[in-house]
C-alpha positions as CSV (number, residue, x, y, z in Angstrom):
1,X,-32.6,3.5,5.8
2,X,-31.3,4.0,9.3
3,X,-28.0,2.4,10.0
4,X,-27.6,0.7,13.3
5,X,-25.1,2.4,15.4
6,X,-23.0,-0.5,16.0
7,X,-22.2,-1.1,12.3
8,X,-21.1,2.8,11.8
9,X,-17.4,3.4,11.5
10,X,-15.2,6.2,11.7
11,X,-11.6,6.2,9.8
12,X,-9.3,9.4,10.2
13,X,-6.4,9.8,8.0
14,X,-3.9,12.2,7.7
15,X,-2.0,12.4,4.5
16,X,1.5,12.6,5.4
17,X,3.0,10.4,2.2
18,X,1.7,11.4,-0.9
19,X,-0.2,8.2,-1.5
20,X,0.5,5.4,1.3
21,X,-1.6,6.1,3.9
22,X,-4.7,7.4,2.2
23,X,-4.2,4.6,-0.3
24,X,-4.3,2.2,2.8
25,X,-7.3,4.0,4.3
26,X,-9.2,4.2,1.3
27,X,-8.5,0.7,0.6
28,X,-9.8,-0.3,4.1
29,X,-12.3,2.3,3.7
30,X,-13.8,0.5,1.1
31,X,-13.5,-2.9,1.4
32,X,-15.4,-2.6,5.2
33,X,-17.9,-1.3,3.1
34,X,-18.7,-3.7,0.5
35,X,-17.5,-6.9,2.0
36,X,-18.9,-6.0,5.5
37,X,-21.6,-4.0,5.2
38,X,-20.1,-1.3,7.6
39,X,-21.4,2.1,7.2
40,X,-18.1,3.9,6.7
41,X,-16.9,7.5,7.2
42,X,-13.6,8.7,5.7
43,X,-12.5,11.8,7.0
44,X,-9.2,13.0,5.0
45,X,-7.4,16.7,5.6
46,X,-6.1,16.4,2.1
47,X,-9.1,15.4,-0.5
48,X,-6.6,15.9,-3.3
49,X,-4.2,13.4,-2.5
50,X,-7.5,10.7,-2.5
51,X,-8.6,11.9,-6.2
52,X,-5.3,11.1,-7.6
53,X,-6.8,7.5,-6.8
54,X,-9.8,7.9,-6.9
55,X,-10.8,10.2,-9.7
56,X,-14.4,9.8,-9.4
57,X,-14.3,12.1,-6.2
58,X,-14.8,15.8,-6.3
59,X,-11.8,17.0,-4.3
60,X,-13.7,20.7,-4.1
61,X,-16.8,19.2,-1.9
62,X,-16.8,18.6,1.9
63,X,-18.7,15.7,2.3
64,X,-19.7,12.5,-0.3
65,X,-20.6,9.3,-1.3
66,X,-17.9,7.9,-3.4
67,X,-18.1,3.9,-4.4
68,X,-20.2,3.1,-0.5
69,X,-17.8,5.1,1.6
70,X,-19.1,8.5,2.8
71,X,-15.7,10.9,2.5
72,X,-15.5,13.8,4.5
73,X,-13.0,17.0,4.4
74,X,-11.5,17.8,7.7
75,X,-9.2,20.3,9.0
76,X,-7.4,18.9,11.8
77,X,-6.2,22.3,12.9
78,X,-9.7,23.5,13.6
79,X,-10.3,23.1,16.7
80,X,-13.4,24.6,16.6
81,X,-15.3,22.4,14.1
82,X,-18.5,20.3,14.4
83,X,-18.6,16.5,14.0
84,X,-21.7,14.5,13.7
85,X,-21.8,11.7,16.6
86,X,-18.8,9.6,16.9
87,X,-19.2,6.3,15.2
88,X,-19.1,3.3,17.1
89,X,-15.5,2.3,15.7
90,X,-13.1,5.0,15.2
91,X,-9.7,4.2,13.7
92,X,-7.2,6.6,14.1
93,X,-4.8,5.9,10.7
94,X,-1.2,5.6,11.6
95,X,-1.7,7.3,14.7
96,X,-2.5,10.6,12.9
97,X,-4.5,11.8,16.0
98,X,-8.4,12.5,16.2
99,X,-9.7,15.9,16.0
100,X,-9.5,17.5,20.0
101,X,-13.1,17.9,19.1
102,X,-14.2,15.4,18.6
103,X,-12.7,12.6,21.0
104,X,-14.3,15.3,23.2
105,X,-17.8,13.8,21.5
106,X,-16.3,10.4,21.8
107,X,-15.6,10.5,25.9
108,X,-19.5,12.0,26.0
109,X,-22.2,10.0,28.2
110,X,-24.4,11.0,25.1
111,X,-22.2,9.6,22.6
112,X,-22.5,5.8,24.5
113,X,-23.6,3.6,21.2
114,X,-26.6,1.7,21.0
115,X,-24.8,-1.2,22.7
116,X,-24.4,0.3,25.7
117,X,-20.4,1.8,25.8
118,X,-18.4,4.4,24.5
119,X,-17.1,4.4,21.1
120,X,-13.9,1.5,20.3
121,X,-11.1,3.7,19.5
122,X,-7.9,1.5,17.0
123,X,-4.8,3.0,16.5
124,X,-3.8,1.5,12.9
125,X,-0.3,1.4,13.2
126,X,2.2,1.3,10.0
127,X,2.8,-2.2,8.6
128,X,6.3,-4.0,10.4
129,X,7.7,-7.2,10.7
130,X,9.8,-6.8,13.4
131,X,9.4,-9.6,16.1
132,X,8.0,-6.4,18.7
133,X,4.7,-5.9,16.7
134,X,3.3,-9.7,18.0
135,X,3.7,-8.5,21.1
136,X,2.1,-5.1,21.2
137,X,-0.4,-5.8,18.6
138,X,-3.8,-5.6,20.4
139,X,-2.2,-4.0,23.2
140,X,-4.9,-1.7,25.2
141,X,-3.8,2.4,25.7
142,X,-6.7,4.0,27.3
143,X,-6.9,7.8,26.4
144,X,-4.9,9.2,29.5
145,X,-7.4,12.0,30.0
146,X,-11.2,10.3,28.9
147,X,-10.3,6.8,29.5
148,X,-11.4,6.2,26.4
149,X,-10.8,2.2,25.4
150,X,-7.9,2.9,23.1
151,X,-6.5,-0.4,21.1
152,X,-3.0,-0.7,19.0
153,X,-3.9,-2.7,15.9
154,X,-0.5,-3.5,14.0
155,X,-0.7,-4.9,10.5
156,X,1.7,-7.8,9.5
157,X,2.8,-11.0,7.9
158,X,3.2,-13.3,11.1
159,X,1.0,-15.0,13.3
160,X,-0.2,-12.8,16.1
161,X,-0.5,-9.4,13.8
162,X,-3.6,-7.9,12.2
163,X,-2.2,-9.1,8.7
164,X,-2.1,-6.9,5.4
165,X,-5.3,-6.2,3.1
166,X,-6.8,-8.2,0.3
167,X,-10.1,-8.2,-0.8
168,X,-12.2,-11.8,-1.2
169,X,-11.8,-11.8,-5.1
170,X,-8.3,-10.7,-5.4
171,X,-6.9,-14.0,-5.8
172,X,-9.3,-14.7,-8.5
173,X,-9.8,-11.9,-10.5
174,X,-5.6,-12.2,-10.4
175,X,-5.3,-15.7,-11.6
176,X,-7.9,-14.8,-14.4
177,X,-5.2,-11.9,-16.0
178,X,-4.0,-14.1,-18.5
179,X,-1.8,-13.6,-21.7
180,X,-4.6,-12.2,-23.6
181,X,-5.8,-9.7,-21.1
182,X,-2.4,-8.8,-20.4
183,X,-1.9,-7.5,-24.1
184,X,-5.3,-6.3,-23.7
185,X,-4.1,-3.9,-21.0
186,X,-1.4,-2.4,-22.8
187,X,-3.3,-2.0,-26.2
188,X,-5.5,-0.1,-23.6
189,X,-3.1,2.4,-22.7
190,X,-1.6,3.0,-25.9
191,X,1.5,0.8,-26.5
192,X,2.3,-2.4,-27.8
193,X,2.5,-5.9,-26.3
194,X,5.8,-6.1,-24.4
195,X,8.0,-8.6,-26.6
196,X,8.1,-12.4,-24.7
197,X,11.9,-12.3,-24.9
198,X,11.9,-9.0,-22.9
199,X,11.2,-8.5,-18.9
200,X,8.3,-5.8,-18.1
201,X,9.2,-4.0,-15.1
202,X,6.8,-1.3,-13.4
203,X,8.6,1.3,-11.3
204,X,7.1,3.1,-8.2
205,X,9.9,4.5,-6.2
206,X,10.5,7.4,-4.0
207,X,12.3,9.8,-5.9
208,X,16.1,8.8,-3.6
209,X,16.3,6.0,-5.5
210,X,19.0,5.0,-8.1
211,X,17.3,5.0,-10.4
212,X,19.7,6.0,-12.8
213,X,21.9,3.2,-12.1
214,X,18.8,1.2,-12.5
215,X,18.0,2.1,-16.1
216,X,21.7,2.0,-17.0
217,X,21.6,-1.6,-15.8
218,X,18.6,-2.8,-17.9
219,X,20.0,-0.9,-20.9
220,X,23.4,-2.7,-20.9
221,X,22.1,-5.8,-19.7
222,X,21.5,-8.9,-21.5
223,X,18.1,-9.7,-22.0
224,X,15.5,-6.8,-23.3
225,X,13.7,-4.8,-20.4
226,X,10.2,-2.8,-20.8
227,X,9.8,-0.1,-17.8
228,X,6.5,1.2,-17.2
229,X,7.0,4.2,-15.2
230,X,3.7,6.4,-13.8
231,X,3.9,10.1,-14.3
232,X,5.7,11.9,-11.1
233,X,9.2,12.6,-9.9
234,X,10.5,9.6,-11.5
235,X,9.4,10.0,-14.5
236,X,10.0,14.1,-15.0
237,X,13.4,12.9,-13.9
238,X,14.0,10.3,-16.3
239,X,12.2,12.5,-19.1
240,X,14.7,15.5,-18.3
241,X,17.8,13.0,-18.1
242,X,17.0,11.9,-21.8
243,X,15.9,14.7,-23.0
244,X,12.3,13.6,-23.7
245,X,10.0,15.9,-23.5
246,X,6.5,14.6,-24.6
247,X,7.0,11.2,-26.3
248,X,5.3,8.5,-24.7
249,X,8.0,6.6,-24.5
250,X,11.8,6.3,-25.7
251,X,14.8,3.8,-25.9
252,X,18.1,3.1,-25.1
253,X,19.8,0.3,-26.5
254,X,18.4,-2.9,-24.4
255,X,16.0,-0.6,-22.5
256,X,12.5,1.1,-24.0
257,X,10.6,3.3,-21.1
258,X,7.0,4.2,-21.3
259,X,5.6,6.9,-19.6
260,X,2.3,6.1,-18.3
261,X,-0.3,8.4,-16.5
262,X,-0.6,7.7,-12.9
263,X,-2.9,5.0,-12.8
264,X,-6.2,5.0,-10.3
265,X,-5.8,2.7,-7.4
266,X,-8.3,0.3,-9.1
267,X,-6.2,0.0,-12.0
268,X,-3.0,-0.5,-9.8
269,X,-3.0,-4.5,-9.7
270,X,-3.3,-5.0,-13.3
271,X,-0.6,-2.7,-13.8
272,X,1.4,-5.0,-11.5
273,X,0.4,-8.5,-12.7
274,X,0.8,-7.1,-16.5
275,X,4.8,-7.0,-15.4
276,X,6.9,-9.5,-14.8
277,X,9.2,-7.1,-11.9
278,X,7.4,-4.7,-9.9
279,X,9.5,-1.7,-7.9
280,X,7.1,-0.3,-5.3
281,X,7.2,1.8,-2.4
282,X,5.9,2.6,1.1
283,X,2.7,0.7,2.2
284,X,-0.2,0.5,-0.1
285,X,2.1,-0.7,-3.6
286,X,4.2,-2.7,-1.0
287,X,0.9,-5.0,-0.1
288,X,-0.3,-5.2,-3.6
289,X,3.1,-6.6,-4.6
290,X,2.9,-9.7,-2.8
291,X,-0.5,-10.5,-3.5
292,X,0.6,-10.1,-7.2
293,X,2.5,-13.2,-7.5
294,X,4.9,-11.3,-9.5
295,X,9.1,-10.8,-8.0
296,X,9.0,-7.7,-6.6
297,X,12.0,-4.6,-4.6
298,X,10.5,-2.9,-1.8
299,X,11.5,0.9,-1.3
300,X,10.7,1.3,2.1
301,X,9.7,5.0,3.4
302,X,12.7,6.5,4.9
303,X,13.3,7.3,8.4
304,X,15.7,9.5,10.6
305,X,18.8,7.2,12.1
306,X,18.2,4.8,9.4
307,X,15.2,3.2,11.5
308,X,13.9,2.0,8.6
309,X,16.4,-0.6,7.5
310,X,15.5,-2.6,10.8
311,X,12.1,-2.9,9.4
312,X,13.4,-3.8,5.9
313,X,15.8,-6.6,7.3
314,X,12.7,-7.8,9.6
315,X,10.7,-8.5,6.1
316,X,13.1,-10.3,4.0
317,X,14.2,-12.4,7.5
318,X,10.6,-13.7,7.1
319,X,10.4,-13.4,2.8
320,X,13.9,-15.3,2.1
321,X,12.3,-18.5,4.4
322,X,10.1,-19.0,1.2
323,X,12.7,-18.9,-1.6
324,X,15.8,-20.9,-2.2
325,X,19.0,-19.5,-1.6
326,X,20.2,-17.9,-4.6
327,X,16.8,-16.4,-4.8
328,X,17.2,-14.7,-1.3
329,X,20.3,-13.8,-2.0
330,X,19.8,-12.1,-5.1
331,X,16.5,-10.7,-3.7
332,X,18.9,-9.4,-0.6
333,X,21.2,-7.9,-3.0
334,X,19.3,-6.1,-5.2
335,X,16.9,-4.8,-2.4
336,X,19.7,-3.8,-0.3
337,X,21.3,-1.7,-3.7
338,X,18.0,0.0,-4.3
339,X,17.5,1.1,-0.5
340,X,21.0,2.1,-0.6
341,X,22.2,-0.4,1.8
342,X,24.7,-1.9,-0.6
343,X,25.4,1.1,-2.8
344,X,24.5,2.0,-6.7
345,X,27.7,0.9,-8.1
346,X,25.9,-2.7,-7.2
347,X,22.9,-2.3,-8.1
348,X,23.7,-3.8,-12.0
349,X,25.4,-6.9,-10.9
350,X,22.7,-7.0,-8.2
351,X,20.0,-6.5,-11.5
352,X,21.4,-9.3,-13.2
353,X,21.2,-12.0,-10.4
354,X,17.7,-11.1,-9.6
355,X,16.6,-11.7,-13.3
356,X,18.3,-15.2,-13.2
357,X,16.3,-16.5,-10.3
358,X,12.9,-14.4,-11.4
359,X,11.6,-18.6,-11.4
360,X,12.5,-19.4,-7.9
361,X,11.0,-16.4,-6.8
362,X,7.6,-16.9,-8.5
363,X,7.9,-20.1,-6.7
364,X,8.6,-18.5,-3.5
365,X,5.6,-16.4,-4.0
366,X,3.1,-19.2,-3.5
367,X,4.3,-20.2,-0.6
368,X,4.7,-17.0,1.2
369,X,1.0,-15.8,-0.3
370,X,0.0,-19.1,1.8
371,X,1.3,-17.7,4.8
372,X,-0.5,-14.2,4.5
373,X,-3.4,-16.7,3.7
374,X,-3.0,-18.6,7.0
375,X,-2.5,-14.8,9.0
376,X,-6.0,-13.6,7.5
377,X,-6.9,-10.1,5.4
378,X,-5.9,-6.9,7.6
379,X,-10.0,-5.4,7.6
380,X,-11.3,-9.4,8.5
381,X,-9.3,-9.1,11.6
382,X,-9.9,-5.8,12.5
383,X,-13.4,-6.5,12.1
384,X,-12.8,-9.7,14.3
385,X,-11.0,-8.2,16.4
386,X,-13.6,-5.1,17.0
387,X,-16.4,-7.4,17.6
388,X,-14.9,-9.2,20.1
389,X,-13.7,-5.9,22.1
390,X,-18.0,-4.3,21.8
């Protein structure tokens, strides 16, 4: 069945973080294809880094249909490579660039869609909540030599920005992960039902984190803490650190860790709303955390000069409006101590005061979730924003 032109989209990604902007891209990949009916083409230079979410695709072939999304292998520095026609959205994922190549296709009289212009051309920026992105979001940047119509599409949490992504059925399919299917999940992958008196805490960090202090924290603290951590740097790090080698998990004294297999992207949120504290880091986890309901530390990506700080302070500015104020200020603390703002030595003081107000941050949750509500899904207002530009 032929496809008409207009509904044909183009998404570029190149994979710069392991997991955060193909996890985005993939996400948004997907969901324009099954919610919207969008005839979707992913093109990724690193098929590898996609399979560790998506294990379904076959890292080893060029081009496929994985789950409605048609996934292609690119090599951005061929510059001699053939592209089919240019789709009549083409989003260029955190500015990555589009192959010389093919924006050469793009500025082509032949490659005028169906509706009578050249192809749209979106600049997904990364996620901020900096005051700046209201103002530049939607901005237009023509391509200086084609004059290609060239768009800056900024995700965020405020009014005014492109929002963050959440499929229709998210909020369902997470209020229905109740007690029961949350021992379900963990029977699933091996281990027994976290204790109720103890705190379950999944933790997805880039591997500068304290971690250390972290676990030290839990393990001389008070009340009993589960960690869930996936298989990577963390967990080889924690693993040589205790001197466990293959056990799927091991204890010290308040603390048991269990080493889980990197979950698939699909299994991500009931990873998340099977905890009661999530750690997560860069993008993708960072989105899924707030739609999880659940109190949750943000490890933002890092950045030369320490831009990245602005952008964490710009978040919790907006976050801490929605809790009371011991819960922003142990949210402050304890995210400031794990992005090294406030120091390791404390992060276990900062530990404990986050666990006391895990309640008024549930609380806070709700309301903030109504806010992202209010600001729409990221792919609903691209697509809005798309048809309004054709």
């Amino acid at each position: 069945m032929n496809t008409p032109l207009a509904q044909r989209w183009d998404i570029f990604c190149r994979v710069i973080d392991n997991y955060g902007d193909i996890g985005v891209s993939w996400r948004l990949a997907h969901q324009l294809a099954t919610e919207h009916g969008l005839a979707v083409r992913l093109w990724v230079d690193r098929p590898a880094a996609l399979r560790a979410l998506l294990p379904q695709l076959d890292d080893t072939i060029a081009r496929q249909t994985v789950c409605g999304v048609e996934v292609f292998a690119y090599d951005p520095s061929n510059e001699a490579a053939a592209y089919p026609r240019p789709a009549a959205v083409v989003i260029d994922a955190f500015g990555c660039g589009l192959p010389p190549a093919y924006v050469a296709a793009m500025a082509d009289t032949g490659a005028m869609t169906a509706i009578g212009r050249r192809p749209l051309w979106i600049v997904l920026e990364y996620f901020s909540a900096e005051p700046w992105v209201r103002e530049h979001h939607g901005l237009p940047s023509p391509h200086p030599r084609y004059g290609l119509p060239r768009y800056f599409f900024f995700p965020g949490v405020s009014e005014g920005t492109g929002g963050i992504l959440r499929e229709s059925d998210l909020p369902a399919r997470r209020d229905a992960f109740d007690t029961q299917a949350r021992q379900r999940w963990w029977s699933r992958h091996g281990f027994d039902a976290v204790p109720s008196a103890a705190v379950a805490v999944s933790l997805f960090a880039y591997p500068r984190a304290p971690y250390e202090a972290l676990l030290a924290a839990c393990a001389q603290g008070a009340i009993p803490v589960v960690a869930a951590i996936p298989a990577g740097p963390l967990a080889a790090g924690v693993r040589e650190a205790w001197g466990v080698r293959l056990a799927d998990s091991a204890r010290k004294d308040n603390l048991e860790v269990r080493f889980m297999p990197f979950v698939p992207q699909c299994e991500y949120d009931s990873l998340l709303w099977a905890c009661d504290v999530n750690f997560v880091r860069g993008e993708d986890s960072f989105a899924r955390a707030q739609w999880a309901g659940r109190p949750f530390v943000w490890h933002i990506y890092p950045q030369d000069g320490d831009t990245h700080l602005a952008k964490l302070e710009a978040f919790l500015a907006q976050y801490a409006t929605h809790l009371t104020r011991p819960a922003a200020r142990a949210v402050r603390g304890l995210w400031h101590a794990w992005n090294d703002v406030a120091g390791a030595p404390a992060l276990a003081a900062a530990w404990a005061a986050f666990v006391e107000t895990r309640a008024d941050q549930t609380q806070g949750l709700r309301r903030w979730q109504k806010q992202l509500d209010d600001v729409g899904d990221l792919a609903g207002n691209l697509l809005k924003f798309c048809r309004k530009m054709l």
